[in-house]
C-alpha positions in Angstrom: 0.0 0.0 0.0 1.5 3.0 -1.2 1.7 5.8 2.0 -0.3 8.3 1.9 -0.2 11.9 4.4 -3.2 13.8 5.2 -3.2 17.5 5.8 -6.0 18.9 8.4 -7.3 22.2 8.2 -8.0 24.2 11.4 -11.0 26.4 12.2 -12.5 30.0 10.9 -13.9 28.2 7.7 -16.6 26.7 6.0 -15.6 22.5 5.7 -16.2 23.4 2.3 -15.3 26.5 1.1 -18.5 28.6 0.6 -18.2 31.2 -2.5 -20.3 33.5 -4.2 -23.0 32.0 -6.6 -20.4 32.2 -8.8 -18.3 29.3 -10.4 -15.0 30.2 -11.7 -12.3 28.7 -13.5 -8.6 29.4 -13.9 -5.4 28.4 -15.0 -3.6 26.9 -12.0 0.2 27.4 -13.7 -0.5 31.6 -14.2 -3.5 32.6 -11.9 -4.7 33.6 -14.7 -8.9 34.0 -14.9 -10.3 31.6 -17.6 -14.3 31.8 -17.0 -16.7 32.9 -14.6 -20.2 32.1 -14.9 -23.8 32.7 -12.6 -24.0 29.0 -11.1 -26.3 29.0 -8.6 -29.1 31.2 -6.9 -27.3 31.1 -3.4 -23.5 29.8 -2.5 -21.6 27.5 -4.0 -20.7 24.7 -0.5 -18.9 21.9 -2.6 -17.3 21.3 -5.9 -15.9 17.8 -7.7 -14.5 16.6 -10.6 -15.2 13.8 -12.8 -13.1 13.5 -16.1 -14.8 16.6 -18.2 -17.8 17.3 -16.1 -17.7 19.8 -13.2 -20.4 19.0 -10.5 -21.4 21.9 -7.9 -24.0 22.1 -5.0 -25.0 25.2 -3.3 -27.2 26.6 -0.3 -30.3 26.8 -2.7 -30.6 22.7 -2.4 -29.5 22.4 -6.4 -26.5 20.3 -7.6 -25.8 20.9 -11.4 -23.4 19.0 -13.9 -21.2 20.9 -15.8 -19.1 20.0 -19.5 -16.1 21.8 -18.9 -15.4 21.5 -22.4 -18.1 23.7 -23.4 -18.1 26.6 -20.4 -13.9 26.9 -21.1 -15.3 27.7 -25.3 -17.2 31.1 -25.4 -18.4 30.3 -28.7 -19.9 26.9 -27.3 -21.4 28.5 -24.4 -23.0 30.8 -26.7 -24.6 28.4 -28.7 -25.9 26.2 -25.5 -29.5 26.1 -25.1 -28.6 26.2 -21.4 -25.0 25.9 -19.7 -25.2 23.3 -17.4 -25.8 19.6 -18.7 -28.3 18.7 -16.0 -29.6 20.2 -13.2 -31.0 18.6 -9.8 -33.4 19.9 -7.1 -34.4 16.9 -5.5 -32.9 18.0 -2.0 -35.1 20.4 -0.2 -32.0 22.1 2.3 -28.5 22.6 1.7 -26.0 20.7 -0.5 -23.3 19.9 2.1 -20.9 17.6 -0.1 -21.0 15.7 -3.5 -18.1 13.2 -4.4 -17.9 11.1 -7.6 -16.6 7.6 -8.1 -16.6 5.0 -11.1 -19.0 4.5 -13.2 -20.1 8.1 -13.5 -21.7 8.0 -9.9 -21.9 10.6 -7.8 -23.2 10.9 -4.1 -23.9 14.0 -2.6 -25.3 14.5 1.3 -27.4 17.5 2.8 -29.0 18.9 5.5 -31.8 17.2 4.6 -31.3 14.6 6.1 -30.6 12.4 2.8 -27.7 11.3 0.8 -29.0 10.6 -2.8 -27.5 8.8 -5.4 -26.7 10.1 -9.3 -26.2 8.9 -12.7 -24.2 11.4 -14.1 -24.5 9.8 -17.7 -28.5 9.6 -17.4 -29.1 12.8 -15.7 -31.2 11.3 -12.8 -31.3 10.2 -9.2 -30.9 6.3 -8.6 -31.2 6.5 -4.9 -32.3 8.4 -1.7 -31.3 7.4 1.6 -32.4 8.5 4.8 -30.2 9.2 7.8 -30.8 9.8 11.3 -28.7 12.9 11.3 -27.0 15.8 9.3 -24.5 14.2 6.8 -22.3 16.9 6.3 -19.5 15.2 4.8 -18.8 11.8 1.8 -16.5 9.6 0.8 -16.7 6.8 -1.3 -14.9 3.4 -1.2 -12.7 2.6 -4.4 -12.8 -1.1 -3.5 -16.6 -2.3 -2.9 -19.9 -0.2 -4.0 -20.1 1.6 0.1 -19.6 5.1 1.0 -19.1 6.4 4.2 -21.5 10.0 5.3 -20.3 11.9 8.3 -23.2 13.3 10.5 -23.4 16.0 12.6 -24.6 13.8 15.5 -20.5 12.7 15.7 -20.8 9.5 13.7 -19.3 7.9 10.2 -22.2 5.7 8.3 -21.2 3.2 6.3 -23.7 2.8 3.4 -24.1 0.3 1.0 -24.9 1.9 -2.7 -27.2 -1.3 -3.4 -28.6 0.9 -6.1 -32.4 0.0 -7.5 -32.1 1.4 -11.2 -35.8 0.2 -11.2 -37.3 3.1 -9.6 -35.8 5.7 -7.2 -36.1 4.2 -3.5 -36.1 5.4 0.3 -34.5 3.0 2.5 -32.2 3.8 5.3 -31.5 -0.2 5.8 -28.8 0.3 3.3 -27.0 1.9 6.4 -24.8 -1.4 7.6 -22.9 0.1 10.3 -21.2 3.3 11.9 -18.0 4.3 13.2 -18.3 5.8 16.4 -15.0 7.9 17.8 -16.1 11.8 17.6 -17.5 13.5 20.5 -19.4 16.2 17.4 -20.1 16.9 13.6 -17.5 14.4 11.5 -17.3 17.4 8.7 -15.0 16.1 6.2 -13.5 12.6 4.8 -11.2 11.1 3.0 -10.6 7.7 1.5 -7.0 6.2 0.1 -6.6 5.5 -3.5 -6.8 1.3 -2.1 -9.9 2.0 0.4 -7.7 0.5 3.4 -7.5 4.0 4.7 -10.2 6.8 6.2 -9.2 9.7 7.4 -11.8 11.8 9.6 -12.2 15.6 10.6 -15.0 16.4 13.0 -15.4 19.8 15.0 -14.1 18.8 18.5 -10.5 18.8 16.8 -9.5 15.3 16.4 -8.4 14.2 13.1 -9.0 10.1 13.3 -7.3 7.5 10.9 -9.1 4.2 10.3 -8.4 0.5 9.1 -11.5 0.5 7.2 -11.2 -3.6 7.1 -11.5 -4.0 11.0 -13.3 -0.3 11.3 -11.0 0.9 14.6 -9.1 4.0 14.5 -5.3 3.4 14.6 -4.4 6.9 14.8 -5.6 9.8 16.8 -4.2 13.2 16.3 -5.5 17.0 18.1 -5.7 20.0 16.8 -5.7 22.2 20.0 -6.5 25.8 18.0 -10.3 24.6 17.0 -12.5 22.6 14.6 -11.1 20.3 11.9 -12.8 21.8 8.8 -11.2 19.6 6.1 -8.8 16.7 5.6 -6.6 15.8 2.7 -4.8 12.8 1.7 -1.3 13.8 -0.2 0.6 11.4 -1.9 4.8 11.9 -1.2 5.3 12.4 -5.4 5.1 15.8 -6.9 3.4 16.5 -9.8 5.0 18.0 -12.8 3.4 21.2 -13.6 3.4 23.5 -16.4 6.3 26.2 -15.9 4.7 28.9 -14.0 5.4 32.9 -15.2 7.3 34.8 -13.0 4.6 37.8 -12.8 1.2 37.8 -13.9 -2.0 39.8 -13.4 -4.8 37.6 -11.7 -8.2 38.2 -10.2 -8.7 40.0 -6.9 -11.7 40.0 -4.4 -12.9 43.6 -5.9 -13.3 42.2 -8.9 -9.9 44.0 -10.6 -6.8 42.8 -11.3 -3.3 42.8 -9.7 -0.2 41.6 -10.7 1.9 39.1 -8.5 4.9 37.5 -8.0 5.0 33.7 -7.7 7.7 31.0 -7.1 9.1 28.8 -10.3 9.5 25.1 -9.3 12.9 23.7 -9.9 12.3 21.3 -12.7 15.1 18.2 -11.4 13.0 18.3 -8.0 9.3 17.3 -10.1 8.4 13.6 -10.8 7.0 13.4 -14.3 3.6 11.5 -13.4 1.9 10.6 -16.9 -2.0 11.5 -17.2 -5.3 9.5 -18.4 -6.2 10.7 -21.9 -9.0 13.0 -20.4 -6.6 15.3 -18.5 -4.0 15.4 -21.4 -6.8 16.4 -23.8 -7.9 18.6 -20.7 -4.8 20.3 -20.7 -4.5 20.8 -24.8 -7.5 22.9 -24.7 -6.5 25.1 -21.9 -3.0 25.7 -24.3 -5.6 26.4 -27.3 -8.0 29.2 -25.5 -4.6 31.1 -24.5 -4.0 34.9 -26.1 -3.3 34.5 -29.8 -5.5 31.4 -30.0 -9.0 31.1 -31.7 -12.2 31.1 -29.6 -13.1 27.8 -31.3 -12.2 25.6 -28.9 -13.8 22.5 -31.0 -12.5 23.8 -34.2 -9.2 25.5 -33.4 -8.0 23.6 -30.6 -9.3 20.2 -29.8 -9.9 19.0 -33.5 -6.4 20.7 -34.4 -4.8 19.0 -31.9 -6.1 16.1 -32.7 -5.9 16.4 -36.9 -10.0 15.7 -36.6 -12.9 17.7 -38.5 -15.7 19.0 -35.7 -18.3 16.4 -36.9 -15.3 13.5 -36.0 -15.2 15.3 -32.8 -19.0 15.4 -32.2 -18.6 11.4 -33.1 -16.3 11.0 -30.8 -17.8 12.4 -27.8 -21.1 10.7 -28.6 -18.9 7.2 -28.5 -17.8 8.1 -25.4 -21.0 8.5 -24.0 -22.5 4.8 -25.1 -19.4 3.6 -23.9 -19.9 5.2 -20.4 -23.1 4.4 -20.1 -22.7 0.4 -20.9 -20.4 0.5 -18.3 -22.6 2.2 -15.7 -25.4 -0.2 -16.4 -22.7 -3.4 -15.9 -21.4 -1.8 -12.6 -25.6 -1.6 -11.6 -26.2 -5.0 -12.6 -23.3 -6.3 -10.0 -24.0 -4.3 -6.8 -26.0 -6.5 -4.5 -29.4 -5.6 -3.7 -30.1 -3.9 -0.2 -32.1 -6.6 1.2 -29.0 -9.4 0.6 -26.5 -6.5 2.4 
């Protein structure tokens, strides 16, 4: 198992970072703004990434799904009947958390009382469960079809998926067990890469590590200074990033620009770590919207890139999508039913 560290964050913020109903996008290397666009009618709580789609859940009790591809393309998001791919209310309080896992799945808790399950590639909810608290926090298990909900009452459910793709269902006897080591709210989680690993944050300031195979903690640690608002695993190898400018101008919190000094890495200290063809493509169409480059992003930069007309492109994507969604239906068809958990 490779080791993993976690970082903790201490008190005077959100467990997720709560912005404006704005979401925004930018260019990690330079600061440099790409996007902004009106998300949501109230703030934006939590924000997660799977492969192009960008999925965000606010105050107002919406989560929406978002193709990065097109909202990075101003000509695309011109042409858009409406920006966001799919839009869910079903939760009637607060958004607290959304993660995503294989299979295009996401799972996003409230303050509802409910974590509901979503098909990302279908555009609907799969699953409501109940809880007998607040779940302000999610994590999902890479190994077996669980995630884990932090409530507010100081406890970590451990929830089977057991997704009916029948008919949307309300069943809290998916809820097979719950690790019990906080004294208040668990508000944030995180899983290791191999599932052996949980790391917990709650707001009496103790960060707990647990063997998710026996479910006992095996590491306690205190933060003396005030809540735990977030954890973090971090693995020890550094990620090669683009060469970073030495000044640039980036976006302020008045809404102007300032220019800033930053640090550049030294290169013989970076691991090169290889990407999935998604983040590589990713990353060739951020180079293709930069200064000089057309606002076609399907034209001028991924089709370029790629030595393919926009209708092979269109092809492509549509491909991709079957593809997706035959898996998604294989990963359903293997997850035990609730009544056999």
């Amino acid at each position: 198992m490779a080791r993993e560290r976690f970082l903790g964050r201490r008190g005077g913020a959100m467990p997720r970072m709560a912005m404006k109903s704005t979401t925004i996008s930018s260019l990690v290397a330079s600061g440099e703004l790409l996007v902004q666009w009106h998300a949501h009618y109230r703030a934006v709580r939590c924000l997660a990434l799977y492969d192009f789609l960008l999925i965000s859940g606010s105050e107002d009790g919406s989560i929406k799904v978002w193709d990065l591809l097109t909202m990075l393309d101003e000509q695309s998001r011109l042409e858009a009947k409406t920006q966001h791919i799919y839009s869910f209310n079903q939760h009637a309080l607060p958004v607290t958390d959304v993660a995503c896992c294989h299979g295009a799945i996401a799972v996003s808790s409230s303050e509802d009382h409910t974590c509901k399950i979503w098909s990302l590639s279908e555009g609907r909810m799969l699953r409501s469960i109940s809880f007998p608290a607040i779940t302000d926090s999610v994590a999902l298990d890479p190994r077996s079809h669980i995630f884990y909900a932090g409530g507010r009452d100081g406890k970590i459910y451990v929830t089977a998926m057991g997704i009916d793709v029948t008919s949307p269902s309300s069943d809290d006897s998916t809820i097979i067990g719950a690790l019990d080591d906080h004294s208040k709210a668990v508000t944030s989680l995180a899983s290791s890469t191999d599932g052996l690993i949980l790391i917990s944050g709650s707001e009496d300031g103790n960060v707990r590590v647990w063997d998710t195979r026996t479910q006992q903690v095996i590491r306690k640690f205190k933060h003396s200074q005030g809540p735990v608002t977030n954890v973090l695993l971090v693995t020890p190898k550094r990620v090669n990033l683009p060469p970073l400018q030495s000044l640039r101008k980036v976006c302020s919190a008045n809404g102007g620009s300032e220019s800033r000094a930053v640090i550049v890495p030294q290169p013989e200290n970076d691991v090169q770590i290889f990407g999935n063809f998604s983040s590589d493509f990713l990353e060739r169409c951020l180079d293709a919207l930069q200064p000089g480059s057309s606002s076609r992003l399907f034209e001028s930069g991924a089709s370029a890139l790629y030595g393919a007309p926009k209708q092979q492109g269109v092809e492509w994507r549509s491909k991709y999508l079957e593809l997706q969604d035959l898996f998604v239906r294989e990963v359903l068809d293997q997850m035990p039913s609730p009544k056999n958990t």
